[in-house]
C-alpha positions in Angstrom: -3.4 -3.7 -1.0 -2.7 0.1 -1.8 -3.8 -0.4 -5.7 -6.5 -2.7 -5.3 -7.7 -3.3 -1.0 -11.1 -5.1 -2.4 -8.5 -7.7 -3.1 -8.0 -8.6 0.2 -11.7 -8.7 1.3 -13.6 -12.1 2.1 -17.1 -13.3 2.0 -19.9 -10.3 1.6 -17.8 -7.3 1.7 -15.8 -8.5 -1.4 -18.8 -9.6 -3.1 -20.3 -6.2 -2.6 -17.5 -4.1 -3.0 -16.7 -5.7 -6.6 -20.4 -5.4 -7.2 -20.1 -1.6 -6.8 -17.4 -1.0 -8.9 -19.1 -2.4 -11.8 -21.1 0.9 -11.2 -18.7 2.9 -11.0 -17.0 1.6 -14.5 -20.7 2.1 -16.0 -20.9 5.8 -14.4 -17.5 6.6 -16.0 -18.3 5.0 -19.2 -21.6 6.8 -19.5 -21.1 10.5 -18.3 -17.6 10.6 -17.5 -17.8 13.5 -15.2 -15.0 13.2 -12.7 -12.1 11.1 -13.3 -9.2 10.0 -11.2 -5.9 8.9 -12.1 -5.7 7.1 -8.7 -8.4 4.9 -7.8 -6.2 3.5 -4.7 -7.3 3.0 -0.9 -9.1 4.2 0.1 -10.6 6.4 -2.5 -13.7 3.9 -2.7 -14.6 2.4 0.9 -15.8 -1.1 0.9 -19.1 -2.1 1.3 -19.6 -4.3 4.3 -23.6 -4.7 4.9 -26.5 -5.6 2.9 -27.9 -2.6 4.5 -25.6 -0.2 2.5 -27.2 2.4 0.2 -24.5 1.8 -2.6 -25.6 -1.6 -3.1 -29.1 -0.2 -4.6 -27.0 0.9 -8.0 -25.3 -2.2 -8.0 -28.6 -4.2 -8.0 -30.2 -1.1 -10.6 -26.9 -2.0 -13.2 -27.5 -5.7 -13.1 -31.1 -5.9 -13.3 -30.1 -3.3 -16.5 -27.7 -5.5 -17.8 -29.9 -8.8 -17.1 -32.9 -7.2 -18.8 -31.0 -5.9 -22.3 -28.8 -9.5 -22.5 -32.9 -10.8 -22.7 -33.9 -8.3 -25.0 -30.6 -8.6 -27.2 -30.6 -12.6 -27.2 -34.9 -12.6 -28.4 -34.0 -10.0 -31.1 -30.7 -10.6 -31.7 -31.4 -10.7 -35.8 -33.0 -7.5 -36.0 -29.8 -5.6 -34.3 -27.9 -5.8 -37.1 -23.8 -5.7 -37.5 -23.0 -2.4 -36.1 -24.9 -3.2 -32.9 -23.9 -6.4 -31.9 -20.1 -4.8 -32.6 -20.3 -2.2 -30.6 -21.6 -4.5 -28.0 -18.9 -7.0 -28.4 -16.6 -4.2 -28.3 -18.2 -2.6 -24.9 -18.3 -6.1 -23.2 -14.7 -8.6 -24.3 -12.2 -5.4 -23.8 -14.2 -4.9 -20.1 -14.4 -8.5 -19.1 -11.2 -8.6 -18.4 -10.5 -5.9 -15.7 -13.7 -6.2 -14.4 -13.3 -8.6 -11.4 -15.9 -10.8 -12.3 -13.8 -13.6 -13.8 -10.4 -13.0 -12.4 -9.3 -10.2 -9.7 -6.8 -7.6 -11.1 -4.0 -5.6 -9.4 -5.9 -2.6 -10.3 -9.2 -1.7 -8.7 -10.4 0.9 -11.4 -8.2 2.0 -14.3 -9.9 5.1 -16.5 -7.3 3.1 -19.6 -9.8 0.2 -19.2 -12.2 2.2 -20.7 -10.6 3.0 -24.3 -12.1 0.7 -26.3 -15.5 0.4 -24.2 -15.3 3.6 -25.0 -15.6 3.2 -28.6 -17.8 0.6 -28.8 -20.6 3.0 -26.8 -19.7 5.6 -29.6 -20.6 2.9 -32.5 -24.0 2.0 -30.2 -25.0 5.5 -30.0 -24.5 5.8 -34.0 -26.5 3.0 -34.6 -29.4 4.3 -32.1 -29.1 7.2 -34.0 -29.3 6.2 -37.1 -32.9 3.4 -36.1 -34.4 7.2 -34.8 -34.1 8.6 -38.4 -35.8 5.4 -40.2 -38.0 4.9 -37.7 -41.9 5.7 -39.2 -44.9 6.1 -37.0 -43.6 8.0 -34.4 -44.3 11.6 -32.8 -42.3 14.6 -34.3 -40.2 14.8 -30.6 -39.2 11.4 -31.4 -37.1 12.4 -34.0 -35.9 14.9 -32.2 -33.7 12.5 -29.8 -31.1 12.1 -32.3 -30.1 16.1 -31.7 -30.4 14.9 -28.1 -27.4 12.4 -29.0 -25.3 14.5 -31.1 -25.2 17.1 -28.1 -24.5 14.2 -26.2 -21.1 13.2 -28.1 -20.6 16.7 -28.6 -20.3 16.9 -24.7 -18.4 14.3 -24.1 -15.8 15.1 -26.5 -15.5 18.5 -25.1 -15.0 16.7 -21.7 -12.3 14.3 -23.0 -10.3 17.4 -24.4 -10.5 19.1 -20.6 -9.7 15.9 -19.4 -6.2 16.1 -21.7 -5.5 19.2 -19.9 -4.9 17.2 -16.5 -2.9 14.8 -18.3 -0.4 17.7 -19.4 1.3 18.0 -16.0 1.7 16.1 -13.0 0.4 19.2 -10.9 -2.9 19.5 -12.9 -3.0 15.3 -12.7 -2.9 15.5 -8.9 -4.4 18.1 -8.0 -7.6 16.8 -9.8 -7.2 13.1 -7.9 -7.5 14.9 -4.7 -10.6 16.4 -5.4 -12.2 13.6 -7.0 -10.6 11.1 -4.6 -10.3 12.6 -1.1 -9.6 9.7 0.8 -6.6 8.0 -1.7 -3.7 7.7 0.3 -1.5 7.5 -2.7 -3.1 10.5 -4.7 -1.7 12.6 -1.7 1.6 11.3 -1.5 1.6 12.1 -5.3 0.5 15.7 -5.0 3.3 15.9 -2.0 5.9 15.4 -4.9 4.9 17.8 -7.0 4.7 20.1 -4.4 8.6 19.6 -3.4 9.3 19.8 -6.8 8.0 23.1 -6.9 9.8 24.2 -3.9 6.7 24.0 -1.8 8.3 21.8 1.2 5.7 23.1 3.7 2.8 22.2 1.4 4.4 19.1 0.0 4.9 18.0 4.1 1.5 18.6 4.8 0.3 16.4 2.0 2.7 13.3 2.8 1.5 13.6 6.4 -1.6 13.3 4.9 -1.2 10.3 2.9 0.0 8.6 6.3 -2.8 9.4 8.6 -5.3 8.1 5.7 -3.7 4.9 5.4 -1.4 4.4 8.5 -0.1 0.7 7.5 1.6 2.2 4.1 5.1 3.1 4.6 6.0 4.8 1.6 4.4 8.6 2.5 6.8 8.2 5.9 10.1 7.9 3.6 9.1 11.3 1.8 8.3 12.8 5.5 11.9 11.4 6.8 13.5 12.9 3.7 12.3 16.5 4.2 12.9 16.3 8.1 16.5 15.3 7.4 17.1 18.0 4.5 16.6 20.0 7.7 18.2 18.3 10.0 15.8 17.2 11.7 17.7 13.4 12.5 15.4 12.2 15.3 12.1 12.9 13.5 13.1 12.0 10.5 14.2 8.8 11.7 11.4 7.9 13.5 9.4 8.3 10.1 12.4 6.0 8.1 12.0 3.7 10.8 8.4 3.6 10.3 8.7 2.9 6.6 11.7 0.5 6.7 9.0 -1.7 8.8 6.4 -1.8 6.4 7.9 -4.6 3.7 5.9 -2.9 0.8 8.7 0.1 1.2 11.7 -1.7 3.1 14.0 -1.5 -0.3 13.0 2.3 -1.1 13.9 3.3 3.2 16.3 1.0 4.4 19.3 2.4 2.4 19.1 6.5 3.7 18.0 4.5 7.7 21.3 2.8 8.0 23.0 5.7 6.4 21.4 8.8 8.5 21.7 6.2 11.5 25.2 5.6 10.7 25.7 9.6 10.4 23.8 10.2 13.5 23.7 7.5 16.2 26.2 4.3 15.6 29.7 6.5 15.4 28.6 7.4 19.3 27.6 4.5 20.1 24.0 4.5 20.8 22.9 1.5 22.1 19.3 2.6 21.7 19.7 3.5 17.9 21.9 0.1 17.5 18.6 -1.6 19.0 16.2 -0.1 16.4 18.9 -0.7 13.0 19.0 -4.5 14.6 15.0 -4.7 14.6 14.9 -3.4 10.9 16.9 -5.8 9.4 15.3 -8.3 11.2 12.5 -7.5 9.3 14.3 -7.0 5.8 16.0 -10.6 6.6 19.1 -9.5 7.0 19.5 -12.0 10.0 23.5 -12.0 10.6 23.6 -8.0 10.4 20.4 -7.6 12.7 22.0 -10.4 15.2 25.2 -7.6 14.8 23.3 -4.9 15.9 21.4 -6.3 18.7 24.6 -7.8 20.4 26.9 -4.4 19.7 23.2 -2.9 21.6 23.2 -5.2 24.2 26.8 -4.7 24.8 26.6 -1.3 24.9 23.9 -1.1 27.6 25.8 -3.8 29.8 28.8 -1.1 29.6 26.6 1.0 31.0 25.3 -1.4 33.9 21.8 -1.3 32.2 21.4 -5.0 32.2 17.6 -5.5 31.8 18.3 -3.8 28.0 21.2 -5.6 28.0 19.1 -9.0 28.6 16.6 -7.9 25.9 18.8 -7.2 23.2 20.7 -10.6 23.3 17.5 -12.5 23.9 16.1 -10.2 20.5 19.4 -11.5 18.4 19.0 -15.7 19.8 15.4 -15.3 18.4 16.8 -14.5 15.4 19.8 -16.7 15.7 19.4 -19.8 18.0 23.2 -20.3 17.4 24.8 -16.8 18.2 27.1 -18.4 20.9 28.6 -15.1 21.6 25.2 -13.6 22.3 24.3 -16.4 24.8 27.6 -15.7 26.1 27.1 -12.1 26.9 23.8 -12.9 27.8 25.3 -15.3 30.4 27.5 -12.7 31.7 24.2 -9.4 31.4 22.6 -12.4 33.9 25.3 -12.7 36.2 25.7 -9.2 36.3 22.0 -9.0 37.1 22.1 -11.5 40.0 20.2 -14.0 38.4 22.9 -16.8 39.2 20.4 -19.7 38.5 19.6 -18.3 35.0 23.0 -17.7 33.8 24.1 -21.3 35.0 21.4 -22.9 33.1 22.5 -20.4 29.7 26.4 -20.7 30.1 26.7 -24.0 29.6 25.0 -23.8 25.9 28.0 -21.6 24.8 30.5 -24.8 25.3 28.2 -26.9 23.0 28.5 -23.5 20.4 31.0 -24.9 17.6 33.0 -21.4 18.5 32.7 -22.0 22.1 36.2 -22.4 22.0 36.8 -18.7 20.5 35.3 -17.7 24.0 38.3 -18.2 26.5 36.2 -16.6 29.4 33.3 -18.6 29.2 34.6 -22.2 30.8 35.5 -19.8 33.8 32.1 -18.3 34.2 30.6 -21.3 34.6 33.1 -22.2 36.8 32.4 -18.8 38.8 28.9 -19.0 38.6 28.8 -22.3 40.1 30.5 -21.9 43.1 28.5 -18.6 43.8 25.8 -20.9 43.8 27.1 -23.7 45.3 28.1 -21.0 48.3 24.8 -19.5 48.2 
């Protein structure tokens, strides 16, 4: 999704979004005059209407491409071997990156454009070269192929710029930004380089960045946890590993420093709210017998504390992760009782006996002893 988000269209908007970057391949293959090294949501938006403007270009390229394939196939002898080479060498390389047969990771990839590249240089030789034999024609005619050696002459000048930005990471970044306002990860990037550079104000401005342009990506919250705990900042900077731990894409990169900055923080003092919020996490990384840990050592807590609506909560969060925690639907039974919901905890004690560990839990054949005859009283 962050490399490629057409990937995940449907219907029209995929159709027209692919459509479009046909265009945009053919505009950096033609007059390469910005280049990004980051072509990742949501540097191109998708189209979703007919009505879009974009979708003119796309139907001006294919009416192009329809009209030359025509003109190629009826004169196809007279194009000789250098032509129909560089053509083979602009189209097979292409084909496959360009989402037409088969969708690719990548949405737009300058690389893809190597040997295109070439075969548009041995295409513009052989146009040049027709201009010079051609007979018959005005003087200005001849006259185009100066027009197409200033043209190579420009775009190798612009390929050796473009080897500048490829130097440094700063210089690579820095020019994705500009061409690529909207690229979540180009952001996050240049928020690196920043921090490598000392720059943690900058480099925090940048990853916050990165997160408001693409709020379901986790990663830029890791780098915004990291700098907020370098201050100690704990509680922001958990909030933000939180955050990122939740987002699957970035679990593995946040859940190690979360549990540790949590451990450091919250769990020696027994937090019940901070236990809570480790228990969701690793529900989500699968860690089902640690989360069902947590949300029990939560609920616990809380019912220590005679808050037993949290308490409640937390033990009915680790049963829907674990059916079979009989010690959570024991202490759940008890967080009822303790509630005053008699007629609940009656109908939950009983499960615990049919727990194969029900027997580790002395105390729990005498609740439901208790609870009975308060409600066999009542």
């Amino acid at each position: 999704r962050i490399e490629n988000p057409f990937y995940f269209t449907e219907g029209v908007t995929r159709l027209l979004s692919f459509a479009y970057v046909q265009v945009l391949y053919f505009t950096l293959l033609v007059a390469p005059i910005e280049m990004c090294c980051e072509y990742s949501y949501n540097c191109v938006p998708a189209i979703e209407t007919w009505g879009e403007p974009r979708n003119a270009w796309s139907l001006l390229l294919f009416g192009g491409i329809a009209h030359v394939t025509v003109y190629s196939i009826k004169h196809i002898r007279n194009l000789g071997l250098y032509a129909l080479f560089g053509i083979s060498f602009i189209v097979l390389p292409y084909l496959p990156a360009s989402h037409i047969f088969v969708t690719v990771g990548t949405m737009i990839a300058e690389r893809c454009l190597y040997l295109p590249s070439v075969g548009l240089s041995v295409l513009i030789f052989c146009v040049s070269v027709w201009i010079g034999s051609s007979e018959g024609y005005p003087q200005w005619w001849k006259r185009l192929q100066w027009f197409l050696v200033v043209l190579v002459l420009l775009g190798a000048g612009r390929t050796a710029l473009r080897n500048e930005d490829w130097q440094t990471d700063k210089l690579l970044f820095e020019s994705a930004v500009k061409v690529c306002p909207l690229s979540s990860k180009s952001h996050q990037q240049l928020g690196l380089v920043r921090l490598n550079e000392n720059k943690t104000l900058e480099g925090l401005e940048l990853f916050e960045r990165a997160a408001q342009l693409d709020p379901i990506w986790g990663e830029p919250h890791f780098h915004i946890g990291r700098v907020h705990a370098a201050s100690q900042n704990w509680a922001v900077a958990l909030d933000h590993l939180k955050i990122c731990a939740m987002c699957p894409a970035s679990l593995a990169k946040c859940l190690p420093l979360y549990i540790e900055l949590q451990q450091l923080v919250n769990l020696k003092n027994e937090n019940a709210d901070a236990f809570y919020d480790v228990g969701e996490v690793l529900e989500v990384a699968l860690h089902w017998d640690e989360s069902v840990t947590h949300f029990r050592e939560a609920g616990a807590l809380w019912l220590k504390r005679g808050e037993t609506a949290k308490a409640i909560e937390a033990f009915d969060r680790a049963l829907h992760v674990n059916k079979s925690a009989c010690d959570c639907m024991y202490w759940k039974s008890k967080a009822l009782l303790q509630h005053g919901n008699l007629s609940a905890a009656v109908d939950a004690l009983p499960q615990t006996l049919d727990c194969p560990d029900a027997s580790a839990l002395n105390a729990a054949g005498d609740m439901v002893l208790g609870a009975l005859n308060k409600v066999t009283s009542a």
